[in-house]
Backbone as CSV, one residue per row, in Angstrom:
resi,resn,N_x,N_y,N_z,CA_x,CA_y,CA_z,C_x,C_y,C_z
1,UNK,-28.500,7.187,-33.031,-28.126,6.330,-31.897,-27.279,5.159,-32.358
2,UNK,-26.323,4.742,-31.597,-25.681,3.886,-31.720,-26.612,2.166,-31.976
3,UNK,-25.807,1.287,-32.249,-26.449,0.225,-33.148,-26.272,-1.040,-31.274
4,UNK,-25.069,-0.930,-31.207,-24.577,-1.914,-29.825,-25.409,-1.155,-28.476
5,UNK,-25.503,-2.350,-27.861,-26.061,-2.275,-26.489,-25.502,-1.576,-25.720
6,UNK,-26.302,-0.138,-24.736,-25.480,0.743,-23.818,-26.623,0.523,-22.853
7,UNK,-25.851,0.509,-21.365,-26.571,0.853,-19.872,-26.348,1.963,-19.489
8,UNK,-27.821,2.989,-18.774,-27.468,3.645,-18.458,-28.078,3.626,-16.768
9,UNK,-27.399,3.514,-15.898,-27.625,3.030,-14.452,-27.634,4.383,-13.177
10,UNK,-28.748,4.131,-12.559,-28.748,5.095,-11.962,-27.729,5.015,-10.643
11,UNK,-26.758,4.700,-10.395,-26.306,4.172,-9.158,-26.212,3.314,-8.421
12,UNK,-25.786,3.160,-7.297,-25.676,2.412,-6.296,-25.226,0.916,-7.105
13,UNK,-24.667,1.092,-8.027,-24.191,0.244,-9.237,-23.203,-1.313,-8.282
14,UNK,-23.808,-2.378,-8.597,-22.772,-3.463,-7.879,-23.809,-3.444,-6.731
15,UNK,-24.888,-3.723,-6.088,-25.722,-3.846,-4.983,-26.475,-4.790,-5.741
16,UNK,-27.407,-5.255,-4.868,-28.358,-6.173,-4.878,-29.675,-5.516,-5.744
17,UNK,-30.051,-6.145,-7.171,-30.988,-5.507,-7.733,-30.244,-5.593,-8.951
18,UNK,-29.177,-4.586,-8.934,-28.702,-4.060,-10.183,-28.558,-5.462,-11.226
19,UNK,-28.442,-6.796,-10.476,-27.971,-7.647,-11.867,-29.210,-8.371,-12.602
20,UNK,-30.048,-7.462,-12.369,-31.726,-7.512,-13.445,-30.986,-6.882,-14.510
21,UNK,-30.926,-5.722,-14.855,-30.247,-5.045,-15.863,-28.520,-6.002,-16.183
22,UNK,-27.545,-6.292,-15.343,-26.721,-6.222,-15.763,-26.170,-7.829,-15.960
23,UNK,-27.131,-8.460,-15.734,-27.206,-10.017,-16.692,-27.641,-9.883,-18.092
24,UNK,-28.329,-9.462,-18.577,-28.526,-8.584,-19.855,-27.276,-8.285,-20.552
25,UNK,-26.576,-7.629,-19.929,-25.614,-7.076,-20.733,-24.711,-8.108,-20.932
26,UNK,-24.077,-9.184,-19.639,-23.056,-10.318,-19.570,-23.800,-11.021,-20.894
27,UNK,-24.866,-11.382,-20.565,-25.565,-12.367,-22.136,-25.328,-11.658,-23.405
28,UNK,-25.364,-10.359,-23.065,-25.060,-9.825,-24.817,-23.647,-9.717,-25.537
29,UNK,-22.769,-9.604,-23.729,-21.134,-9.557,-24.220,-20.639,-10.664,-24.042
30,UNK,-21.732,-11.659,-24.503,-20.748,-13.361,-24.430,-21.037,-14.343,-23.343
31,UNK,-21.877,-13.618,-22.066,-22.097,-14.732,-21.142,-21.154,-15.214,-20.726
32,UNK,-20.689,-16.728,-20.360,-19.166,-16.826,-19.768,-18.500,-16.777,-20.108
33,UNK,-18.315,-16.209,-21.719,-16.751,-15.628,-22.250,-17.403,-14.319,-22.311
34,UNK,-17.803,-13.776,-21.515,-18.294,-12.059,-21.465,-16.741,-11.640,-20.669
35,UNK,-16.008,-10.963,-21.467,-14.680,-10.335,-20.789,-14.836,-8.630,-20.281
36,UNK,-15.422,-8.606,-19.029,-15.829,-6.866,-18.359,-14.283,-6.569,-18.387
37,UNK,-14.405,-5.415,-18.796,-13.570,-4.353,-18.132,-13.917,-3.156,-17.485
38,UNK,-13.999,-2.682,-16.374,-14.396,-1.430,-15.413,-13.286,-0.459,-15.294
39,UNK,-13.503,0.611,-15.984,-12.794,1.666,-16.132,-13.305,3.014,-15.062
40,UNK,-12.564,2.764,-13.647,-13.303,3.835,-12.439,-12.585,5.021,-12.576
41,UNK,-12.855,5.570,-13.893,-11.920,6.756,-13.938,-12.719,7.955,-12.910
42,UNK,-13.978,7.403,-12.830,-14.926,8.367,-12.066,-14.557,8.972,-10.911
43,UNK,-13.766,7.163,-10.257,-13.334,7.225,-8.973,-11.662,8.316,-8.574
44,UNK,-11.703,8.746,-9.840,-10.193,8.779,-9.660,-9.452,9.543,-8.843
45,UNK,-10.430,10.596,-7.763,-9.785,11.469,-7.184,-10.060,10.719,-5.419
46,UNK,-10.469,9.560,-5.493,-10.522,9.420,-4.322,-10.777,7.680,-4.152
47,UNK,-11.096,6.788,-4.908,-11.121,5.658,-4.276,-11.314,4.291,-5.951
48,UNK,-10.431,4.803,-6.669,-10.606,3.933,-7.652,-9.984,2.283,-8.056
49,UNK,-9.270,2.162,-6.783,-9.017,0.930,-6.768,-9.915,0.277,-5.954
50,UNK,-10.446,0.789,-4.997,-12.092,0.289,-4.673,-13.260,0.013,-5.235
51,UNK,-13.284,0.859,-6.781,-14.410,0.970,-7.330,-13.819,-0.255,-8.222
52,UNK,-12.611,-0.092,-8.418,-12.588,-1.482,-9.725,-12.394,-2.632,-9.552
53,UNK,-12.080,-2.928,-7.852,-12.388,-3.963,-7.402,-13.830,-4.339,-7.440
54,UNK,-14.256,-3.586,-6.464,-15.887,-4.320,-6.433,-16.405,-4.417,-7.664
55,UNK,-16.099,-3.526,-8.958,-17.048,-3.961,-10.545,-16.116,-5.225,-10.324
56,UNK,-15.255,-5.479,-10.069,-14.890,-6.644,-10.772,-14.961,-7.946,-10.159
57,UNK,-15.029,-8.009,-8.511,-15.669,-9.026,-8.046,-17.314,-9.163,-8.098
58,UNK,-18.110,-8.376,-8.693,-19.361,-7.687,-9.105,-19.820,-9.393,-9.984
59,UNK,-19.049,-8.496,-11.322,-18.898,-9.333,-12.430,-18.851,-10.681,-12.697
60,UNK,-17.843,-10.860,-11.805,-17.536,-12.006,-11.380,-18.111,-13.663,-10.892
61,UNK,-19.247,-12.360,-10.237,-19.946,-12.990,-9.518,-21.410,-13.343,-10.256
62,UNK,-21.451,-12.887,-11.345,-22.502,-12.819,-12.290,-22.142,-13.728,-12.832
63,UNK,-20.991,-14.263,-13.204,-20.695,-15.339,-13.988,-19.544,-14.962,-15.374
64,UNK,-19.159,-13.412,-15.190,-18.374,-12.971,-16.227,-17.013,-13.277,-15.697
65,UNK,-15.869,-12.731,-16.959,-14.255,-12.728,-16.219,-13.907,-11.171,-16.380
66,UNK,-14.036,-10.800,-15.215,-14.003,-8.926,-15.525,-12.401,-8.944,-14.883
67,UNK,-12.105,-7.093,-15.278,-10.505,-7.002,-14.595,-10.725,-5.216,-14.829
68,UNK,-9.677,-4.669,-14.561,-10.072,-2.921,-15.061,-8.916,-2.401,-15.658
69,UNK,-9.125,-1.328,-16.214,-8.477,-0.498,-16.785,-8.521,0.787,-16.297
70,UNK,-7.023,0.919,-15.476,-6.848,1.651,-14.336,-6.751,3.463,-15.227
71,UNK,-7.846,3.488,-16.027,-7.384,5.137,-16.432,-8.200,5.745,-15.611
72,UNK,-7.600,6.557,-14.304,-7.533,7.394,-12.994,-7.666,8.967,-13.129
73,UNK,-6.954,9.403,-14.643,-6.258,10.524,-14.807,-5.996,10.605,-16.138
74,UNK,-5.928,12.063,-16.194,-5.422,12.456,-17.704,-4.096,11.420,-18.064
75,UNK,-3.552,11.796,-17.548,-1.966,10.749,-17.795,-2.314,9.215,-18.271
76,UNK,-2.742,8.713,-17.399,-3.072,7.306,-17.390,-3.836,6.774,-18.574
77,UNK,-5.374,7.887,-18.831,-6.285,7.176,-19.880,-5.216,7.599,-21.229
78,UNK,-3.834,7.963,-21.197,-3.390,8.007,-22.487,-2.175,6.376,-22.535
79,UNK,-2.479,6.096,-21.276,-1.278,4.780,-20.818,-1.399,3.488,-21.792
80,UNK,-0.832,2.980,-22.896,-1.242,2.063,-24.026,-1.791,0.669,-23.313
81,UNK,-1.051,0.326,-22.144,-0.937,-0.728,-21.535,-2.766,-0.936,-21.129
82,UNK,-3.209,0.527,-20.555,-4.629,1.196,-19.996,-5.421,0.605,-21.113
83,UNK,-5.267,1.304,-22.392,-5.453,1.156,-23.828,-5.874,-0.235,-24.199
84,UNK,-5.004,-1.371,-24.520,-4.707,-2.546,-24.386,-5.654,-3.336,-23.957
85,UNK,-6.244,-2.997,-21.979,-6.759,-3.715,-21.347,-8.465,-3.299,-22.230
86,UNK,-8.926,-2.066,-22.730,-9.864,-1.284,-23.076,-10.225,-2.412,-24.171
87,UNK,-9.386,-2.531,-25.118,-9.483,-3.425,-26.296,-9.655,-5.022,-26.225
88,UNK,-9.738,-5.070,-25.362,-9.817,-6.433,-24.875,-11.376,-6.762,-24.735
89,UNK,-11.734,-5.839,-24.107,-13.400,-5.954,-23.354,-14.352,-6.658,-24.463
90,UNK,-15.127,-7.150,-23.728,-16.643,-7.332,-24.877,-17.875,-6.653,-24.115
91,UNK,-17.195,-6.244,-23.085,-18.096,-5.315,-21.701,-17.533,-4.391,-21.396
92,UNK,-17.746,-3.083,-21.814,-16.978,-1.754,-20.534,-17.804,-0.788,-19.845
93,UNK,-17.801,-0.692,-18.749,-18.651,-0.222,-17.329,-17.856,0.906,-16.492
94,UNK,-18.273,1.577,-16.787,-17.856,3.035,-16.025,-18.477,3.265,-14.743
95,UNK,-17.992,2.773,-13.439,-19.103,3.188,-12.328,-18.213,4.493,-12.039
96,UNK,-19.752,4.917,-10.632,-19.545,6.038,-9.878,-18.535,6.710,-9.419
97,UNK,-18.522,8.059,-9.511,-17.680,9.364,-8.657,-17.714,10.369,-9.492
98,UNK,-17.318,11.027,-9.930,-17.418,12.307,-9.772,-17.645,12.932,-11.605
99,UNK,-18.535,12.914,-12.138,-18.689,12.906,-13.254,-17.635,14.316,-14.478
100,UNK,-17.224,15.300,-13.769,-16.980,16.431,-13.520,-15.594,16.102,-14.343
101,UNK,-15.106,15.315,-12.965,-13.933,14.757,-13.213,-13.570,13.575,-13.996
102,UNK,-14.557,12.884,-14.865,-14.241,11.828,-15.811,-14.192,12.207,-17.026
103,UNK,-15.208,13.154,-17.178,-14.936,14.125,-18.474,-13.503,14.856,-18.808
104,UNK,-13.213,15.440,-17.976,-12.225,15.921,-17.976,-10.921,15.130,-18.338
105,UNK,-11.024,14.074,-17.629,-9.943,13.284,-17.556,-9.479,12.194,-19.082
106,UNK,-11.295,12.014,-19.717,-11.259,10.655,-20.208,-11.441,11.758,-21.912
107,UNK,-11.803,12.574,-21.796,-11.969,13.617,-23.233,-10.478,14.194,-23.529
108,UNK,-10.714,13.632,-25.393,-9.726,13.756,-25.846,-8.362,12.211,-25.669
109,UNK,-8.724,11.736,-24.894,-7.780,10.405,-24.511,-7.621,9.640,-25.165
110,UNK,-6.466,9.203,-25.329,-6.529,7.553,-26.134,-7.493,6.532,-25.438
111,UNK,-7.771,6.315,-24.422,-8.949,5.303,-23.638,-10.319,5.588,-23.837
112,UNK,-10.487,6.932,-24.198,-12.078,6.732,-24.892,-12.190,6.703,-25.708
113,UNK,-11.256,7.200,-27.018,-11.081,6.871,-28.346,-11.353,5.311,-28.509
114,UNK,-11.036,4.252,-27.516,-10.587,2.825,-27.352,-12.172,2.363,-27.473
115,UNK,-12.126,3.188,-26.154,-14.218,3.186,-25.769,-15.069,3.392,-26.923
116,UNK,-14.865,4.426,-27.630,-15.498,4.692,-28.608,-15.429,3.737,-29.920
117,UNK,-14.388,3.518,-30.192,-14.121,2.669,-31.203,-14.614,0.976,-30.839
118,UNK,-14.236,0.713,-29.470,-15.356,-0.658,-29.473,-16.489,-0.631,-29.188
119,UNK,-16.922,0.189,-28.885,-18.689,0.541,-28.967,-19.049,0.158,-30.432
120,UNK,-18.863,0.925,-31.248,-18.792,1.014,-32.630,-18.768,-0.117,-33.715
121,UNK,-17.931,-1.092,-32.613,-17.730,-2.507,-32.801,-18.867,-3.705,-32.468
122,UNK,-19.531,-2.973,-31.398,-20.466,-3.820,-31.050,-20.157,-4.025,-29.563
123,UNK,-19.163,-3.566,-28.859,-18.629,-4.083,-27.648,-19.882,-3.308,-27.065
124,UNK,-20.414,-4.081,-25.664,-21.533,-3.183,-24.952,-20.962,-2.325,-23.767
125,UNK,-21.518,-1.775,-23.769,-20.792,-0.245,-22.819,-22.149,0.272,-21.884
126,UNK,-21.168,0.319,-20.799,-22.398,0.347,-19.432,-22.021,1.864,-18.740
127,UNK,-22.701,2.620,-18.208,-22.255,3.724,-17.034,-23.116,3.536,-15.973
128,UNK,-22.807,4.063,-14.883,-23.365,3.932,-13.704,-23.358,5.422,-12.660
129,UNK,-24.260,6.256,-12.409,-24.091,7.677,-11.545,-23.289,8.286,-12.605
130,UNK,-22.467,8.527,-12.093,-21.152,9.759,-13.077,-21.052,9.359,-14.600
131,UNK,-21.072,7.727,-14.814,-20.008,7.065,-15.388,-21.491,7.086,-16.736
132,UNK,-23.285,7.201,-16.026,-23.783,7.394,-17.457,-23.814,8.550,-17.752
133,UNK,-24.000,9.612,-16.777,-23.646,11.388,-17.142,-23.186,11.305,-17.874
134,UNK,-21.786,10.986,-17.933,-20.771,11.672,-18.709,-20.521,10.887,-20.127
135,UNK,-21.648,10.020,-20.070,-22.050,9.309,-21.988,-22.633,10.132,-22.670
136,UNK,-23.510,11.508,-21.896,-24.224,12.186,-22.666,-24.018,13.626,-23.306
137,UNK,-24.553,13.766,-24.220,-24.419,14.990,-25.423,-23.759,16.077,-24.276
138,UNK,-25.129,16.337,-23.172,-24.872,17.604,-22.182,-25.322,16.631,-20.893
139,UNK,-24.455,17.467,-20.138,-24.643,16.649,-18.670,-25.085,17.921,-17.290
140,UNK,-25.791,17.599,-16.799,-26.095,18.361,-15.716,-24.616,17.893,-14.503
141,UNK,-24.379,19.531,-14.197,-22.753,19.473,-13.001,-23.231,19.583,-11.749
142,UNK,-22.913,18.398,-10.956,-23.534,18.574,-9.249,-22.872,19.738,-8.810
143,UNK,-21.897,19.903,-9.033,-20.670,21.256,-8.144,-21.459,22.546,-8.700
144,UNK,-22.595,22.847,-10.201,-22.787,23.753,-10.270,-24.421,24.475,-10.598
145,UNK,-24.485,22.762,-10.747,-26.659,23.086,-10.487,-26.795,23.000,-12.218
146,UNK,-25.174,23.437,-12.980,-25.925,23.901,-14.865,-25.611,22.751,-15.522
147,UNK,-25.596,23.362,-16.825,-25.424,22.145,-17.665,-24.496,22.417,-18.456
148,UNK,-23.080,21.260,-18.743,-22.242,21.261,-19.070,-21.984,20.166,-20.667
149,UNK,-20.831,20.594,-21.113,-21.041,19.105,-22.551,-20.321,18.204,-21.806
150,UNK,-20.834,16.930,-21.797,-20.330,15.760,-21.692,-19.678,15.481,-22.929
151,UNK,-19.237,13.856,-22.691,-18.474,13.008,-23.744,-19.324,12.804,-24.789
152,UNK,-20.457,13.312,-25.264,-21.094,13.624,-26.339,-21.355,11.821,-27.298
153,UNK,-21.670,11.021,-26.858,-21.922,9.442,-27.428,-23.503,9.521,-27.356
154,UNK,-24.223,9.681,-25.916,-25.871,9.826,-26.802,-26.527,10.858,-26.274
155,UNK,-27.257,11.555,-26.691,-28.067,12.802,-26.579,-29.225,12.699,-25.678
156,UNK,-28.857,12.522,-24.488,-29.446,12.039,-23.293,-28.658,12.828,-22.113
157,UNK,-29.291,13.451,-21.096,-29.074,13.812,-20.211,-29.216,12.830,-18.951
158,UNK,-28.428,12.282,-18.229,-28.766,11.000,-16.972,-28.464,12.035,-15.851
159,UNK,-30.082,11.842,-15.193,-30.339,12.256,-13.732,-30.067,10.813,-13.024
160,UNK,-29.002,10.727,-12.066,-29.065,9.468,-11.469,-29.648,9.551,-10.428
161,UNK,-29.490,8.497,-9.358,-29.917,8.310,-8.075,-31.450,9.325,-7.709
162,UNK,-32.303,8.893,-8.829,-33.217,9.761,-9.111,-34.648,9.464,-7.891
163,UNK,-35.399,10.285,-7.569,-36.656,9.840,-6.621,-37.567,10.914,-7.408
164,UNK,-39.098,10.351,-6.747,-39.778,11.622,-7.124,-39.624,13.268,-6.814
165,UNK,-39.033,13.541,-5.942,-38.533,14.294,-4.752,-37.694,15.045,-5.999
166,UNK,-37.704,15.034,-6.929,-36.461,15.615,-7.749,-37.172,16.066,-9.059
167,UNK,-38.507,16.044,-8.979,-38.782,16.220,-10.563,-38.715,17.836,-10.939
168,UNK,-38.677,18.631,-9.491,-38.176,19.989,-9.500,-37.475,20.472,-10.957
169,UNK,-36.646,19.668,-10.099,-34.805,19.998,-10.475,-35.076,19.733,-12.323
170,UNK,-35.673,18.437,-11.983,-35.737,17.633,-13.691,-36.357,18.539,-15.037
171,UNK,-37.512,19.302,-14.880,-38.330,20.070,-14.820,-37.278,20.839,-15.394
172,UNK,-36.990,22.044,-14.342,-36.260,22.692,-14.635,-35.036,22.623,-15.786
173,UNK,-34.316,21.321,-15.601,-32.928,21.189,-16.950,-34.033,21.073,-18.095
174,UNK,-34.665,19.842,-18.240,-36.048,19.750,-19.516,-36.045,21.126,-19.907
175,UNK,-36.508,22.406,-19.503,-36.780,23.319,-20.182,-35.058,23.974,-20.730
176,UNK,-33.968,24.090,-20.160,-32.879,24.274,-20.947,-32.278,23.101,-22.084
177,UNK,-33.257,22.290,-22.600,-32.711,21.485,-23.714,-33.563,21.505,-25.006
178,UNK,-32.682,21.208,-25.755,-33.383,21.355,-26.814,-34.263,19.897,-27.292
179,UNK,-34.828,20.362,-28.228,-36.216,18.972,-28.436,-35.578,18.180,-28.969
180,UNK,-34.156,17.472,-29.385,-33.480,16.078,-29.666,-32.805,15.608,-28.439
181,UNK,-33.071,16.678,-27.772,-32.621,15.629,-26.371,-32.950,14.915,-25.365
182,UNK,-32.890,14.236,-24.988,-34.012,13.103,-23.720,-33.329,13.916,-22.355
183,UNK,-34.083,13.434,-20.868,-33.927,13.461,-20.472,-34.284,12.724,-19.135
184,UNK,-33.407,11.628,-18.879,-33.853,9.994,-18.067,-33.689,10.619,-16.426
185,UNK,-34.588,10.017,-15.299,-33.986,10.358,-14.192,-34.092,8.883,-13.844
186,UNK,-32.891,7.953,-13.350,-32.323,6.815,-13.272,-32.622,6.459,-11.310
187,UNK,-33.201,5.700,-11.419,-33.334,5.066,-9.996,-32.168,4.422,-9.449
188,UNK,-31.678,4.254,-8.196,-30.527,3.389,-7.955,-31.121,2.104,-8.095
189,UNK,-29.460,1.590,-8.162,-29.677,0.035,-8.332,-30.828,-0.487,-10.242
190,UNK,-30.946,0.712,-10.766,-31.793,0.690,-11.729,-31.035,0.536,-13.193
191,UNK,-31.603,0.166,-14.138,-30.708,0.540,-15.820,-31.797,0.829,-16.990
192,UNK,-31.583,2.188,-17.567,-32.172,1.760,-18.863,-31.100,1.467,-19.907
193,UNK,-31.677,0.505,-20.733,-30.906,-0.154,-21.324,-31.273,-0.097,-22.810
194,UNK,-30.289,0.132,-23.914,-30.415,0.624,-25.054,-30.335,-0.558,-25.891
195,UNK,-31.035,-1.165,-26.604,-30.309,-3.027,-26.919,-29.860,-2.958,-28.889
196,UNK,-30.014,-1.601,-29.249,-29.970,-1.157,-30.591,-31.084,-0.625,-31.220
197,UNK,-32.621,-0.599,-30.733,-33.495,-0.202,-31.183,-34.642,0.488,-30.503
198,UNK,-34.333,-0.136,-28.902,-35.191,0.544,-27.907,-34.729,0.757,-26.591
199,UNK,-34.880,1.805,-25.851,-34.637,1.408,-24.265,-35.952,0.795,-23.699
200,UNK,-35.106,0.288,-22.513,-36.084,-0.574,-21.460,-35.719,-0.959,-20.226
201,UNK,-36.667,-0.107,-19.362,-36.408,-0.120,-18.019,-35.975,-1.496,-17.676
202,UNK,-34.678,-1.357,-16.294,-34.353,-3.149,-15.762,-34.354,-2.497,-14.412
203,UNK,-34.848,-3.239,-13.555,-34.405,-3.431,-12.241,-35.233,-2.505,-10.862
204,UNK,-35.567,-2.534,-9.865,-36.103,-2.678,-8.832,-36.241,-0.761,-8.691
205,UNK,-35.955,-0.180,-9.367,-36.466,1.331,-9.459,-36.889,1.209,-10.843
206,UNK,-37.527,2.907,-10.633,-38.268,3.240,-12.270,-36.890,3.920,-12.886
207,UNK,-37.520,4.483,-13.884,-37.156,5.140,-14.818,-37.955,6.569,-15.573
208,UNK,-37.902,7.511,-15.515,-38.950,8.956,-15.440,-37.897,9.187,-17.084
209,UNK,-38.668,9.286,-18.288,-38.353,10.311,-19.000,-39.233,11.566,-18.661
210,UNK,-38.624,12.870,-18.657,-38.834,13.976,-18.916,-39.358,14.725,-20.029
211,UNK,-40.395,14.676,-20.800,-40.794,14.659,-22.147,-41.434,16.620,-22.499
212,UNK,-41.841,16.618,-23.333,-42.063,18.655,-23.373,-43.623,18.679,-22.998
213,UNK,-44.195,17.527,-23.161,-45.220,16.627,-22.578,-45.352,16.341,-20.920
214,UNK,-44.279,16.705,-19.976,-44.340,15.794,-18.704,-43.819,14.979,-18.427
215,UNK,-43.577,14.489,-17.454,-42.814,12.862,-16.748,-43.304,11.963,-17.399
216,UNK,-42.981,10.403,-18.002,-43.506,9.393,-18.052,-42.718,8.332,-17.347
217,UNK,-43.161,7.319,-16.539,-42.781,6.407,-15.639,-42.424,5.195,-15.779
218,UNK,-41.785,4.944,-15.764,-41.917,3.267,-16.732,-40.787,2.122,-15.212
219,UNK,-41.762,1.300,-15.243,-40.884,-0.053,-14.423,-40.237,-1.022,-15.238
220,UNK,-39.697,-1.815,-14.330,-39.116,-3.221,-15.119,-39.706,-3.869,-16.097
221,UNK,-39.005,-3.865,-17.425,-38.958,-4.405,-18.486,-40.225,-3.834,-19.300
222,UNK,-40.600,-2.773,-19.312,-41.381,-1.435,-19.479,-40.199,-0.938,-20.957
223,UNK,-40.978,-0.939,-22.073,-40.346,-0.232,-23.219,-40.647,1.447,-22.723
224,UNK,-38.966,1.938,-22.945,-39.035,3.891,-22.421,-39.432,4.194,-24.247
225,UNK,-40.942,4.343,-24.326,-41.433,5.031,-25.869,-40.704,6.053,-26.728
């Protein structure tokens, strides 16, 4: 596992709740010189100048100086200028849309290479619905019920917008993984949060690991064992 701080958020990312978890992160990337950048590549087939507005009046409003890095598309996450804004961050936050399509878009790119390399650095790196899917080893595909490789950074599967109502489903992927892999089902408005040595539930939903053992449940500020 990586050494720098990662969020992994179940949704509804930018609502009321979520900034239990995501004051955490502004304090770890500097507090009021915390510089966000929101990269809605998630959004990109349908509303990503919406999504990087609101992270960024979000942010803002937390007390950070956020802005985005418009990589939309294959084309774009190779755009230096895109690049540039990436390298800048001491915060980068991937919210919601279509996880399917961020992989696709952001693998292989100069902008996650960017991602990757300031992670690495220490920069803290957030996802949200799609945006933590597609942080993990293998990702479960809404369009196809299976399981696909994600952007391969941590060996975690993120069920977002998770309820009890779903441990079916959860259940079910758990038994197609192998035993180094976790598997989180993420509440909206929720984060587990990786701080270099442990996760720990933040915010006004739980957090369900999936274990070969069963569900375990964990609330706010609850170490995930």
């Amino acid at each position: 596992m990586t050494n720098s701080w990662l969020a992994l958020h179940g949704g509804g990312e930018f609502q009321r709740g979520s900034e239990i978890g995501d004051r955490r992160l502004i304090v770890t990337a500097g507090g009021a010189d915390a510089r966000v950048i929101v990269v809605p590549t998630a959004a990109g087939i349908d509303y990503p100048e919406a999504a990087a507005r609101n992270g960024i009046e979000w942010f803002n409003k937390l007390g950070a100086r956020a802005d985005a890095a418009m990589a939309v598309d294959a084309q774009s996450a190779n755009d230096p200028n895109v690049v540039a804004q990436i390298e800048s961050a001491t915060l980068i936050y991937l919210p919601g849309g279509d996880p399917v399509f961020l992989v696709d878009a952001l693998r292989g790119s100069k902008a996650w290479a960017a991602i990757i390399k300031a992670h690495a650095n220490g920069v803290v790196l957030g996802g949200a619905s799609a945006g933590a899917m597609a942080l993990g080893t293998r990702m479960w595909n809404p369009h196809t019920g299976g399981l696909i490789d994600g952007l391969g950074l941590v060996p975690i599967v993120t069920l977002p917008h998770f309820r009890a109502g779903s441990n079916d489903r959860a259940t079910a992927i758990r038994a197609q993984l192998d035993r180094a892999t976790r598997l989180f089902g993420v509440a909206e408005r929720t984060s587990a949060i990786w701080n270099g040595s442990t996760w720990t539930a933040y915010g006004p939903g739980e957090v369900v690991e999936f274990t070969l053992d069963g569900p375990r449940t964990y609330q706010t500020g609850e170490v995930i064992e």
